[in-house]
C-alpha positions, -999 to +999 in steps of 0.1 A: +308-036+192+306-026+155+303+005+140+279-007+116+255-016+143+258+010+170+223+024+161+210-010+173+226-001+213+192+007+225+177-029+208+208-051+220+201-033+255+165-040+257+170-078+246+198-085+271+176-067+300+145-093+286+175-124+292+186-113+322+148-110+338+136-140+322+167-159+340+157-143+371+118-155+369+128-189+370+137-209+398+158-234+372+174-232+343+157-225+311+143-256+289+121-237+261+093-213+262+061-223+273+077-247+302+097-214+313+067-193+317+044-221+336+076-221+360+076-183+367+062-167+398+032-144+392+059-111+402+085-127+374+061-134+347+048-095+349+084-084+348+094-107+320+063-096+302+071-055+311+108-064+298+091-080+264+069-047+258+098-022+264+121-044+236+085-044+214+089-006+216+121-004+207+117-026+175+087-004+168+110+024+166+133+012+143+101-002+119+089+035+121+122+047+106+126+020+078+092+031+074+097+066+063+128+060+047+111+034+024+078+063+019+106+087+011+124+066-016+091+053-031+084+091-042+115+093-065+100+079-094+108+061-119+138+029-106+142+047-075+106+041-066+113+010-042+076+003-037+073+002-071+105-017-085+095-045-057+055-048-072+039-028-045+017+005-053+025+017-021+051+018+004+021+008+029+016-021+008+052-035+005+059-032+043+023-050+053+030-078+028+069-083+042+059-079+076+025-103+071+006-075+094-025-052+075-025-021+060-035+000+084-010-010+106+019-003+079-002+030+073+002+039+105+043+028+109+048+053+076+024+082+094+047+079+124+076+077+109+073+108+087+059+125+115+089+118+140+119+121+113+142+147+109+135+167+078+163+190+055+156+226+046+159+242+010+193+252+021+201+216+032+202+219+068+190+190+089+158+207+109+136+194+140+111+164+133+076+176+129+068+165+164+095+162+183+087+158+214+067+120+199+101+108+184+117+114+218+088+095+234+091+063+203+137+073+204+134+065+245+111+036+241+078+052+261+054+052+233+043+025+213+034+032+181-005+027+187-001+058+214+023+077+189-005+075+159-033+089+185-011+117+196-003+124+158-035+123+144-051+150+174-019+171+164-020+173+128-063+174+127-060+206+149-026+222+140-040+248+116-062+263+138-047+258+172-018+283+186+016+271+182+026+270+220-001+258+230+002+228+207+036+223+213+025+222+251+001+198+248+024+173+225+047+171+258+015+168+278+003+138+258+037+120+256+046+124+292+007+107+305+008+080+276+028+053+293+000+061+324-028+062+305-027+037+277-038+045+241-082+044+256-068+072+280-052+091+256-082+089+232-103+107+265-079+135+270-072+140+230-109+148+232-106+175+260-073+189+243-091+187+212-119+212+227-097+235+242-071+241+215-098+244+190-131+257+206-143+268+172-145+229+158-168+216+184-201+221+167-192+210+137-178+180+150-210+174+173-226+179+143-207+156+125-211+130+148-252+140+148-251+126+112-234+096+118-266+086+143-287+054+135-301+026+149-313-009+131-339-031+147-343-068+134-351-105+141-324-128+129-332-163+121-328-174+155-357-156+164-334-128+186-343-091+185-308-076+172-301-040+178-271-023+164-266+015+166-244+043+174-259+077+188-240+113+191-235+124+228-267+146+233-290+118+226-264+088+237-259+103+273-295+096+286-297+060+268-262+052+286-276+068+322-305+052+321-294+017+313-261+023+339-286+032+365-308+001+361-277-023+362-255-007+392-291-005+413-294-046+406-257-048+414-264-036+446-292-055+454-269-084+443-245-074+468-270-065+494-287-097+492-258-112+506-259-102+539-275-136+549-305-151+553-336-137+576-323-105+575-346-080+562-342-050+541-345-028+573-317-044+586-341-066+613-335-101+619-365-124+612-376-161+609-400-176+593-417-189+628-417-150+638-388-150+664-361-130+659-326-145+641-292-140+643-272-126+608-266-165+585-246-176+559-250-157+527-284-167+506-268-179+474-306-183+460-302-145+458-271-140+440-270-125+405-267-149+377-269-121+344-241-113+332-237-074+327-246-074+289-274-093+296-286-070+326-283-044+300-308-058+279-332-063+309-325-026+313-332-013+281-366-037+276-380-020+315-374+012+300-393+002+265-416-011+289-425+022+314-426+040+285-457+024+269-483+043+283-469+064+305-485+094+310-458+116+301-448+097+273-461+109+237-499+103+223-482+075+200-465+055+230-493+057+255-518+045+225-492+015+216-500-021+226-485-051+226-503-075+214-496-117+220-521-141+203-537-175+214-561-196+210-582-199+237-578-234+239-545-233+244-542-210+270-561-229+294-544-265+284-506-249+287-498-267+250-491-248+216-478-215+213-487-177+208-477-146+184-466-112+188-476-091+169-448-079+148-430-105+153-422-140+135-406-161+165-435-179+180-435-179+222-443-205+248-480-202+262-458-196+295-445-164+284-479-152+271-492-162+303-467-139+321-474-111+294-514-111+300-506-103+339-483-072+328-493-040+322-493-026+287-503-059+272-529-074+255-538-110+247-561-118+219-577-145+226-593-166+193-613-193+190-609-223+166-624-202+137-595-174+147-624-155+159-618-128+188-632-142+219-616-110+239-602-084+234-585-060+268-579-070+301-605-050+322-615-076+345-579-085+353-564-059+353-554-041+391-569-010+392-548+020+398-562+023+435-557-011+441-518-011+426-513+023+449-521-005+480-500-026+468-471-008+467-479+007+498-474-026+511-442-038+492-424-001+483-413-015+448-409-051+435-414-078+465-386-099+460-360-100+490-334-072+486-346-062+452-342-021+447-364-018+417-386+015+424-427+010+417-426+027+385-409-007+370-430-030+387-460-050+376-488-057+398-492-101+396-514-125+404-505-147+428-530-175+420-529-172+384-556-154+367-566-185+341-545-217+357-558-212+394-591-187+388-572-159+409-592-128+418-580-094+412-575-088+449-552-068+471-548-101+487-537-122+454-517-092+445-477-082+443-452-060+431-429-074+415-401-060+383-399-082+349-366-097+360-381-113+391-416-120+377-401-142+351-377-158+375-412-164+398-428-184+365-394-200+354-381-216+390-418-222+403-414-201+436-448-203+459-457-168+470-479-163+503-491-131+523-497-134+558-506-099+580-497-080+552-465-095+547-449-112+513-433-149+515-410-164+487-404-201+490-383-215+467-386-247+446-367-280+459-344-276+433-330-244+447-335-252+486-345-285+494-354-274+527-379-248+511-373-221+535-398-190+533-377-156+524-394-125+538-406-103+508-399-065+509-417-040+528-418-004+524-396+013+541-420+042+565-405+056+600-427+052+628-425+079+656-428+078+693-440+101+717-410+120+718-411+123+681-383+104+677-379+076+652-381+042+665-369+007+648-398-011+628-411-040+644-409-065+618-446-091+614-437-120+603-458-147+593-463-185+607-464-204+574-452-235+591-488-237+603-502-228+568 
């Protein structure tokens, strides 16, 4: 092997280990690339690809020495200055126009690279890098240089303040988890490191970080409510719990609804016809079609929603209304549109149908001079005694398997209060969350209570045998004369004969 090119060993090694696995992944000979890697097992296409990340490594490396070399001869001046002579301001500059990457990725291969080189004293002897123990992780091919920057940056932000052990401690600390970890879990634990080694900087950087809050609110021309904002911890934290709880309770409904159908959320067996049934095939009526960011959004809008005149809540939330507007006209024939009130995208006279039966909202209904014909929902509203029965009945929102607690439910009308001339009775009422109210108006499922007992049946579309689903129940114990508990008999209710 040349002289000239033993400093390339570790390169030549790494390519010939990338050739020897790649010949080993195929079960013929090579032909070209993309042929090779449709040929390869699942176990030899994640070796090839671990073989191809330890030889990107080592290239990085070398780029992070050339790197500092060219930062170091750009700070001669004058015809030394190779940035300069070759028509780049920077050395950052030249090295993202050869390489055809961006700037802050050539930033960060000179920030490396000084960081990990050897330096020379006054005297001219050759002395330690800065961070020694990050160029033996980037010299042995560990780190990339994504990990190395994140490892530099936590060292040289705190290095003033911290003690000098201690920092060196936590350098080999860092470069011994990163090839575990990855560069999002070395970002976690720079942040406890960051803590520990300088206690003193944490309110500053909270408060930093305080000053950085906002949040913008708009309606884009598609008529979508955009949100866009970024909160400090203190006032992130209970946005993030409370929209995290929301979603991992539907996600276990999701996954609870799957135990098949007829059973109920005691864990009983029931049919429709009131015998008992043995544990079916999974219900995939009842599996969960959001997507997580979009079960987010349902999140966020039931918490908007509880908070509008909640008791707790501040004067100026329980005082706010919504307020949709119609004209009377049509409401009761199902064609035009309504208005929101601070908002330009019109809405379907279905929705505004669906926000008069919720709680917190209030229709305005005009006449064809745009004259108020009614203002408040007194009449059809359920009273707060009347919405205590009903949840005495149901324990939350009605719909088979869903967890949703009664604070995020809605008390509805089952014959619709304009369409079908429904009374605001305990009989025409149910509990049931925004999710499933909407999906009760959108997929036209017929509800029925028989002896105190909720029944869903679905539209053709979904079951063409329309099958009843028992609603939910709540959940109370019953005792026997022992004082021990005893199972729930479920009632079920004959709607074959309805």
């Amino acid at each position: 092997m040349p002289d000239a090119t033993a400093a390339l060993t570790e390169l030549r090694s790494a390519c010939s280990e990338v050739d020897d696995i790649w010949a080993q992944a195929l079960p013929g000979g090579s032909i070209e690339a993309e042929r090779d890697v449709r040929a390869m097992s699942g176990d030899g296409l994640v070796r090839v690809t671990e073989s191809l990340a330890e030889l990107e490594r080592r290239v990085q490396a070398l780029q992070t020495k050339c790197a500092a070399e060219l930062a170091r001869r750009s700070r001669m001046g004058g015809d030394d200055d190779v940035a300069r002579r070759h028509g780049y301001a920077s050395p950052a500059r030249l090295i993202a126009s050869v390489t055809g990457g961006r700037f802050s990725d050539a930033a960060k291969l000179v920030a490396v690279g000084e960081a990990t080189a050897s330096r020379a004293s006054f005297t001219g002897e050759t002395l330690p890098a800065r961070h020694p123990h990050l160029a033996f992780g980037l010299e042995n091919g560990t780190l990339c240089v994504d990990a190395a920057d994140t490892i530099r940056r936590f060292l040289d932000g705190v290095a003033v303040r911290a003690d000098r052990i201690e920092l060196g401690d936590a350098e080999r600390f860092l470069v011994e988890r990163a090839p575990l970890v990855g560069v999002d879990g070395l970002t976690r634990l720079v942040k406890q490191l960051q803590a520990r080694l300088d206690p003193d900087g944490v309110k500053p950087r909270e408060d930093e970080l305080r000053s950085q809050r906002g949040l913008r609110i708009w309606e884009d021309r598609a008529g979508m409510i955009q949100l866009q904002g970024a909160f400090d911890p203190a006032n992130g934290a209970p946005i993030k719990l409370a929209v995290e709880a929301l979603v991992s309770a539907e996600l276990h409904r999701a996954r609870d609804a799957k135990r098949g159908f007829g059973v109920s959320v005691d864990g009983e067996h029931a049919r429709a016809d009131g015998e008992p049934d043995v544990l079916g095939e999974p219900d995939e009526i009842f599996d969960e079609q959001r997507t997580i960011a979009q079960m987010n959004a349902d999140a966020l809008a039931d918490i908007a929603r509880l908070s509008l005149g909640a008791k707790q809540a501040p004067a100026v939330l329980r005082q706010a209304t919504v307020v949709a507007r119609i004209d009377a006209d049509s409401l009761v024939t199902g064609q035009g549109h309504a208005t929101i009130d601070g908002i330009d995208q019109p809405i379907s006279v279905a929705t505004v149908r669906e926000l008069a039966m919720s709680a917190g909202i209030s229709p305005l209904l005009l006449d064809h001079r745009s004259e108020p014909l009614e203002l408040g929902r007194a009449a059809r509203l359920f009273t707060p005694a009347q919405k205590l029965a009903l949840v005495e009945r149901d324990g939350g929102c009605a719909w088979p398997a869903c967890n949703r607690p009664p604070s995020h439910t809605q008390a509805h009308h089952i014959r619709w209060w304009k369409r079908h001339r429904g009374r605001t009775d305990i009989g025409n009422g149910i509990m049931l969350c925004s999710h499933h109210h909407h999906r009760v108006h959108d997929d036209g499922w017929v509800i029925t209570v028989r002896d105190a007992q909720t029944w869903f049946t679905p539209p053709v579309h979904l079951d063409p045998q329309q099958r009843p689903r028992p609603g939910n129940r709540r959940r109370v114990p019953r005792y026997g004369a022992s004082g021990a508990p005893v199972a729930p008999v479920a009632r079920v209710a004959r709607v074959a004969a309805a």
